[in-house]
MIDRENDO-479123 format. One record per residue (C-alpha): residue number from 0; x, z, y; chain. Coordinates in nm, 4 decimals. Example, Ala and Ser with C-alpha at 12.3 -4.5 7.8 and 13.67 -1.06 7.14 Angstrom:
rec nulo 0; east 1.2300; up 0.7800; north -0.4500; semar A;
rec nulo 1; east 1.3670; up 0.7140; north -0.1060; semar A;
This chain:
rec nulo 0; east -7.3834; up -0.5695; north -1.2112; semar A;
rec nulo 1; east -7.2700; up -0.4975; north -1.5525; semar A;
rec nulo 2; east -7.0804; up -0.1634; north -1.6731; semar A;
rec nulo 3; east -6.6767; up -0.2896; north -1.7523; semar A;
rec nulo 4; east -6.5888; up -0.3462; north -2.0797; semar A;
rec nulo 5; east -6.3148; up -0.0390; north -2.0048; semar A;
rec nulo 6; east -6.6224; up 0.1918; north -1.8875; semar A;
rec nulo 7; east -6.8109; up 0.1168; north -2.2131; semar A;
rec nulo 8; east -6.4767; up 0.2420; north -2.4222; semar A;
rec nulo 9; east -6.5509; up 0.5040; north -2.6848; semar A;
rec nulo 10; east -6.2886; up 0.6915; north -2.4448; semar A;
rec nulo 11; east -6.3473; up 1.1043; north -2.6126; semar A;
rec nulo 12; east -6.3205; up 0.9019; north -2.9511; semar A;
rec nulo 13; east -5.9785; up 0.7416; north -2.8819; semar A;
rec nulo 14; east -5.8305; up 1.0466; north -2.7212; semar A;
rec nulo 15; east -5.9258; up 1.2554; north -2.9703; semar A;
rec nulo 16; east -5.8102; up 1.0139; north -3.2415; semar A;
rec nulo 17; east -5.4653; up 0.9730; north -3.0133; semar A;
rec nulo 18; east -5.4110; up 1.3609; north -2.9977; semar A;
rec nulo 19; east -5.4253; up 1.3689; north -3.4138; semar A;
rec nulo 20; east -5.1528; up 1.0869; north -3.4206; semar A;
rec nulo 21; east -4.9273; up 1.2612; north -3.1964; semar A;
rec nulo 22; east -4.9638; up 1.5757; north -3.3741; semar A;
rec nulo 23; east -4.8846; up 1.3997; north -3.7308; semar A;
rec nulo 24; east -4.5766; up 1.2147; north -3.6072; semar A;
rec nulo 25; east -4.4461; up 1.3658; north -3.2909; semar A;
rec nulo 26; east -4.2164; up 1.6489; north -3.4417; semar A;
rec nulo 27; east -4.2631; up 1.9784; north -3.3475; semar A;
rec nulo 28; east -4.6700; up 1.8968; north -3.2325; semar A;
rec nulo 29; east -4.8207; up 1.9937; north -3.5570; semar A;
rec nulo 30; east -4.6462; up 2.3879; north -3.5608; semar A;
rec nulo 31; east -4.7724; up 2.4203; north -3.1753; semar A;
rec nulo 32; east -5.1063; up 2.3304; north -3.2236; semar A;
rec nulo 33; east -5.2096; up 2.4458; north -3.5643; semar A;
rec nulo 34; east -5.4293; up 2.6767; north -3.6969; semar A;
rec nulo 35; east -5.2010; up 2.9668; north -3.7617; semar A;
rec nulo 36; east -5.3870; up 3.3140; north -3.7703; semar A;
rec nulo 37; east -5.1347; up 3.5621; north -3.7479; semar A;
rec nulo 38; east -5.0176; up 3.4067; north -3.3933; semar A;
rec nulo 39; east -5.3747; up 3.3760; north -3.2855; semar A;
rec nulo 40; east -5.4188; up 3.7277; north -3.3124; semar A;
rec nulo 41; east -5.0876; up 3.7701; north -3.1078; semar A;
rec nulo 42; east -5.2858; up 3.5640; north -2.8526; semar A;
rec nulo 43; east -5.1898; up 3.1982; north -2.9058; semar A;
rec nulo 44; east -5.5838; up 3.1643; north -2.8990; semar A;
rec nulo 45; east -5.5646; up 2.7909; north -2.8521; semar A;
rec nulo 46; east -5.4853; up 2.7147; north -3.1943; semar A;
rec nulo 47; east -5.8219; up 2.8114; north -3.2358; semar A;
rec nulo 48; east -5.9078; up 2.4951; north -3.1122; semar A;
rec nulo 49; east -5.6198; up 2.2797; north -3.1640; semar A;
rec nulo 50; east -5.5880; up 2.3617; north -3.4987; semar A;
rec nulo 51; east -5.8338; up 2.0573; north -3.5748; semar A;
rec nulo 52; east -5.5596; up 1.7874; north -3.4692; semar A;
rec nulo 53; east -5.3170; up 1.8830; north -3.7023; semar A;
rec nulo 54; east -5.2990; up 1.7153; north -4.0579; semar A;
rec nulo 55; east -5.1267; up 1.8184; north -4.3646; semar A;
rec nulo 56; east -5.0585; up 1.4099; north -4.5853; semar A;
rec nulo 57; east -5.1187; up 1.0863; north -4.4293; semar A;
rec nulo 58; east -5.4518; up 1.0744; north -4.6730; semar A;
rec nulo 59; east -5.5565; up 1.3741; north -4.4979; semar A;
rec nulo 60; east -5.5204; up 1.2267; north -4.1567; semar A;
rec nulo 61; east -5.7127; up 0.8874; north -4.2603; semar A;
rec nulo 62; east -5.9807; up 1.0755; north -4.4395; semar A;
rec nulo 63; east -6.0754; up 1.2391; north -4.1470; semar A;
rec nulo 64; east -5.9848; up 1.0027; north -3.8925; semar A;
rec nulo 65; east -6.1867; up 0.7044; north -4.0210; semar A;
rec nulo 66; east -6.5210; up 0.9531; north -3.9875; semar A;
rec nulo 67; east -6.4359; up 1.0597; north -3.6892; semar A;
rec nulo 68; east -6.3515; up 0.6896; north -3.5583; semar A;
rec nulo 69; east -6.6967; up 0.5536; north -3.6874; semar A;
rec nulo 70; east -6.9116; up 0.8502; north -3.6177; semar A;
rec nulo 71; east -6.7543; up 0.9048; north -3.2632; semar A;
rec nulo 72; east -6.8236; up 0.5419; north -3.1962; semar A;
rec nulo 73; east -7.1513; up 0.4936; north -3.2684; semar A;
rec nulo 74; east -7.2219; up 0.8628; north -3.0738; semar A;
rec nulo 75; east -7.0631; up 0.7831; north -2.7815; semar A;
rec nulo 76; east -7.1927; up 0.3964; north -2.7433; semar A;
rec nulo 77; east -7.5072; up 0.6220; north -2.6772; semar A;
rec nulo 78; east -7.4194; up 0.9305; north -2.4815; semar A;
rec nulo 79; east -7.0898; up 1.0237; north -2.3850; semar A;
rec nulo 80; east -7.1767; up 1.3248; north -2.2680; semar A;
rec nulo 81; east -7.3141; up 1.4246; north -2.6370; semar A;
rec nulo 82; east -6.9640; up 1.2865; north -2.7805; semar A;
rec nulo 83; east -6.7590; up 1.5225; north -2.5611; semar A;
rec nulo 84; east -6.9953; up 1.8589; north -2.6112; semar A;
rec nulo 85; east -6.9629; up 1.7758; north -3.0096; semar A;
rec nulo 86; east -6.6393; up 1.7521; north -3.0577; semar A;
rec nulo 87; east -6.5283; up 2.0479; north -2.7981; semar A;
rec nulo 88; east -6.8121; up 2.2930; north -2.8992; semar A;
rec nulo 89; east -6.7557; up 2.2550; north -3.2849; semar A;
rec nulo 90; east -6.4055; up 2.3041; north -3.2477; semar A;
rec nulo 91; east -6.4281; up 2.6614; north -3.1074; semar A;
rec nulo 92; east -6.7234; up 2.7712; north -3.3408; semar A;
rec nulo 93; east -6.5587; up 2.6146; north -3.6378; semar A;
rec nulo 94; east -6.2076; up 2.7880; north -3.5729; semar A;
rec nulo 95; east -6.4006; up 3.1436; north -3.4807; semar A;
rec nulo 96; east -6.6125; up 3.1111; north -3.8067; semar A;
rec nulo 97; east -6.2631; up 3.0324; north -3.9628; semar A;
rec nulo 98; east -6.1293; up 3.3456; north -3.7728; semar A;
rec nulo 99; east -6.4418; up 3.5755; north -3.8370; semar A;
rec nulo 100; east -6.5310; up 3.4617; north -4.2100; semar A;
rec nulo 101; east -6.1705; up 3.3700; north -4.3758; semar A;
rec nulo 102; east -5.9189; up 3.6109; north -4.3476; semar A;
rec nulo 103; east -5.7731; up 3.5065; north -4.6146; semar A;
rec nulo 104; east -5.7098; up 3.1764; north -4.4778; semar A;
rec nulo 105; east -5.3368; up 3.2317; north -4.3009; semar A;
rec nulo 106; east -5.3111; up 2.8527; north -4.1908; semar A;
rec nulo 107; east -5.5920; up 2.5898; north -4.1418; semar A;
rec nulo 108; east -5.5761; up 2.2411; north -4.0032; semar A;
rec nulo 109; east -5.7959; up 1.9388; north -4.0175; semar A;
rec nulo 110; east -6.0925; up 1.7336; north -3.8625; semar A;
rec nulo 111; east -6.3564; up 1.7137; north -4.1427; semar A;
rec nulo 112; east -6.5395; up 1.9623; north -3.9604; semar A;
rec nulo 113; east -6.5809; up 1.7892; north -3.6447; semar A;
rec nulo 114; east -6.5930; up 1.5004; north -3.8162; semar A;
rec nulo 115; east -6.9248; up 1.6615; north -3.9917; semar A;
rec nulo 116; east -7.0660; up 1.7594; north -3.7017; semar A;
rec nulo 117; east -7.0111; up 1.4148; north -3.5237; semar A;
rec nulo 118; east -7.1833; up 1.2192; north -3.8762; semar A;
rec nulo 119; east -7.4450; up 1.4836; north -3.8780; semar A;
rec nulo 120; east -7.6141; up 1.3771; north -3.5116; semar A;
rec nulo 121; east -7.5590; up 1.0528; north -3.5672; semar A;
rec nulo 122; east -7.7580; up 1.0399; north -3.8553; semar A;
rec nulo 123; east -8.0223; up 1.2557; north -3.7243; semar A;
rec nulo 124; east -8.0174; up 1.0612; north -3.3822; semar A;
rec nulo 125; east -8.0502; up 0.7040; north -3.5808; semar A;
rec nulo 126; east -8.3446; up 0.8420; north -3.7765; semar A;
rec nulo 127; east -8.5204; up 0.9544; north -3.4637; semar A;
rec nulo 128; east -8.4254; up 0.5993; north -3.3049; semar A;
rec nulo 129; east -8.6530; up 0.4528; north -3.5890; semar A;
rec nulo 130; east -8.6365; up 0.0655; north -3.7139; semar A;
rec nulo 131; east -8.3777; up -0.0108; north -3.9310; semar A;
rec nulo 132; east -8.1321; up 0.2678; north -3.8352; semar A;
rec nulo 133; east -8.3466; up 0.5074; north -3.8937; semar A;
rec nulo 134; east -8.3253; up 0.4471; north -4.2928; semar A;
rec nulo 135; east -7.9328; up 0.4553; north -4.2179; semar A;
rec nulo 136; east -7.9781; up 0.7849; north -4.0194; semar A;
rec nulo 137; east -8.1994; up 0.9252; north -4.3364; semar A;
rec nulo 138; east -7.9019; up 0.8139; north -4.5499; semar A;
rec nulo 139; east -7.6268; up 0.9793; north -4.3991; semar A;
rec nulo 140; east -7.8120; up 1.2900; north -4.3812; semar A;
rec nulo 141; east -7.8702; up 1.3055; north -4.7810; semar A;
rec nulo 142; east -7.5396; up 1.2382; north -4.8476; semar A;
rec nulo 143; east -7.4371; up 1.4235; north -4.5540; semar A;
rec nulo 144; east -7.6486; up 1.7313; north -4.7831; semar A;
rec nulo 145; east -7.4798; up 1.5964; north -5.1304; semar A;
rec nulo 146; east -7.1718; up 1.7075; north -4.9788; semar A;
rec nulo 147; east -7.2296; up 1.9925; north -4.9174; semar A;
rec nulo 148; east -7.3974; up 2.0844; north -5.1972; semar A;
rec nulo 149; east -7.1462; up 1.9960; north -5.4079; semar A;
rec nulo 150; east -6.8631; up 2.1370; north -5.2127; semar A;
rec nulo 151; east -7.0488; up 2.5368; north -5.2999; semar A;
rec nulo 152; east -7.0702; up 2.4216; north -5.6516; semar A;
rec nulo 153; east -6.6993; up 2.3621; north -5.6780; semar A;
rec nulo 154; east -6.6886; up 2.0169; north -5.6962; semar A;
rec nulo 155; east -6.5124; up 1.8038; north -5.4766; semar A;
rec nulo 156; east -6.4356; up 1.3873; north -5.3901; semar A;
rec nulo 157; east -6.0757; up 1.4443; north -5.3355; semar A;
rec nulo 158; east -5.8787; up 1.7256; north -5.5116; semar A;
rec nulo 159; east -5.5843; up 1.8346; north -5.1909; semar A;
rec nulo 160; east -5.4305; up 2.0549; north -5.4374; semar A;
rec nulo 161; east -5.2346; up 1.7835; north -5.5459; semar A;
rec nulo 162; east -5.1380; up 1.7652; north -5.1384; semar A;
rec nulo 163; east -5.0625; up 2.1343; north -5.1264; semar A;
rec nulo 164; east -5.3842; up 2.2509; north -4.9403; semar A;
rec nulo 165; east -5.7542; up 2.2929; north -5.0191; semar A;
rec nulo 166; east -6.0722; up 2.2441; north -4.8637; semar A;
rec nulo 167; east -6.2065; up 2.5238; north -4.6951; semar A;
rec nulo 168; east -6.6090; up 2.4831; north -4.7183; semar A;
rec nulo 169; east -6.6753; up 2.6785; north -4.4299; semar A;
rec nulo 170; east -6.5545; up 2.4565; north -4.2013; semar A;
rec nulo 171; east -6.7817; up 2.2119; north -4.3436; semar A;
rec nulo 172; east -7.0930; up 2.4060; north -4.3537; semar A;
rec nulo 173; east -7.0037; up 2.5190; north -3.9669; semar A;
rec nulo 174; east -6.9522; up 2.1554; north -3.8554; semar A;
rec nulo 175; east -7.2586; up 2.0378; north -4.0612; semar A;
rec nulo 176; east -7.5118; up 2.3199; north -3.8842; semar A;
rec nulo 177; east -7.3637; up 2.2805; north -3.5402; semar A;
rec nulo 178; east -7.3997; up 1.8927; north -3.5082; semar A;
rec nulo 179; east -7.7731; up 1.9512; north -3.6635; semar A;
rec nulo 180; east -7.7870; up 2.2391; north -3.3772; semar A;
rec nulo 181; east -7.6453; up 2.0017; north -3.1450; semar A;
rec nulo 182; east -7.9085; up 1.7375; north -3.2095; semar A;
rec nulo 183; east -8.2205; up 1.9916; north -3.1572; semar A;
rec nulo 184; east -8.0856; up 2.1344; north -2.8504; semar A;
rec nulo 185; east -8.0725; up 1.7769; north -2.6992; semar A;
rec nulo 186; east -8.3969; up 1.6455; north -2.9151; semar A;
rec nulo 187; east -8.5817; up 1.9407; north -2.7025; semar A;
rec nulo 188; east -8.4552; up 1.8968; north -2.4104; semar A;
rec nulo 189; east -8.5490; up 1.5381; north -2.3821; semar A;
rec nulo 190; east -8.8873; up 1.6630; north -2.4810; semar A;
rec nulo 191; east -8.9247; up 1.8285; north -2.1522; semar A;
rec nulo 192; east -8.8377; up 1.5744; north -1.9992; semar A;
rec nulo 193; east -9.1583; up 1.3445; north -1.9440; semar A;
rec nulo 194; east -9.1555; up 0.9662; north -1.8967; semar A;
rec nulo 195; east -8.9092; up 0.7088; north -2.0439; semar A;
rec nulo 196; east -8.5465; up 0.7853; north -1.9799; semar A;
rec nulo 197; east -8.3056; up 0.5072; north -1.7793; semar A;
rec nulo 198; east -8.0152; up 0.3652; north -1.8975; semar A;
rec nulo 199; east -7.7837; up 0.6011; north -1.6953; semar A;
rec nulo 200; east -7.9646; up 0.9171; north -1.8316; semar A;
rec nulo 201; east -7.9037; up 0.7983; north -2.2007; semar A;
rec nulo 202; east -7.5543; up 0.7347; north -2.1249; semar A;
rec nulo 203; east -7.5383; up 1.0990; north -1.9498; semar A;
């Protein structure tokens, strides 16, 4: 028998994606939850975290959300378990590197970096699925690079100044080397495993 069509929903992709619209229009949300040093170190350590929800313009929100929607997919269709570790685990590094490396940064909110991190295994997982997707996966990692690149050189695809904020690089470069960190961990784990894998330990 079949897995349900509800079983095969990108389910840490949607709630994730839900949590961001709730913090952009449900008043109040977006002060709880955001990145807000000076009460972090008064111990509201979960803005660490939950910083990553909140969204400063509507373009802001669908920038990020529309990466994060189409990366999380395609991760998740292939291991859930994967999804869920990527989008938890860059979270926390990305808001201590924030906390760590940017003290100058009083207030931080945003999903680029998770949404990095999420487009970063998914184009090194296509390219080691080979065929067709693999020239995708190779893709998505150059301009995945291009980015980045051009982020430390100053230059950017979308000037938020004119929205009040800036992009904070960091959080980029943190998101970009944990989802490439991500994808060796697994790559070498499934190297110790010998013999082909089932259907329920790629969904794992």
């Amino acid at each position: 028998m079949g897995a349900s069509p509800l079983s095969q929903a990108p389910w840490w992709t949607l709630g994730f994606l839900s949590i961001t619209l709730i913090a952009f229009w449900m008043p109040g949300v977006a002060a709880l939850l955001v990145y807000d040093r000076a009460a972090i170190l008064h111990g509201e350590a979960w803005r660490i975290v939950t910083g990553h929800a909140v969204h400063f313009s509507t373009a802001h929100l669908l920038a990020n959300a529309s990466v994060v929607a189409a990366a999380g997919w395609w991760v998740e269709s292939r291991t859930r378990q994967d999804l869920a570790g990527l989008i938890a685990g860059a979270a926390v590094v990305i808001g201590i590197a924030l906390l760590v490396g940017e003290p100058g940064v009083h207030e931080f909110g945003g999903a680029s970096g998770i949404a990095l991190a999420l487009t970063v295994f998914a184009g090194l997982r296509g390219f080691d699925e080979g065929g067709r997707i693999r020239h995708v996966g190779a893709a998505v990692i150059t301009l995945v690079g291009a980015k980045l690149v051009a982020e430390f050189a100053g230059w950017h695809v979308h000037d938020w100044r004119s929205d009040g904020f800036v992009t904070i690089t960091l959080s980029h470069a943190v998101g970009v080397m944990f989802g490439g960190a991500w994808y060796l961990g697994r790559a070498w784990q499934r190297a110790r495993i010998p013999g082909p894998q089932t259907p329920r330990e790629i969904r794992a």
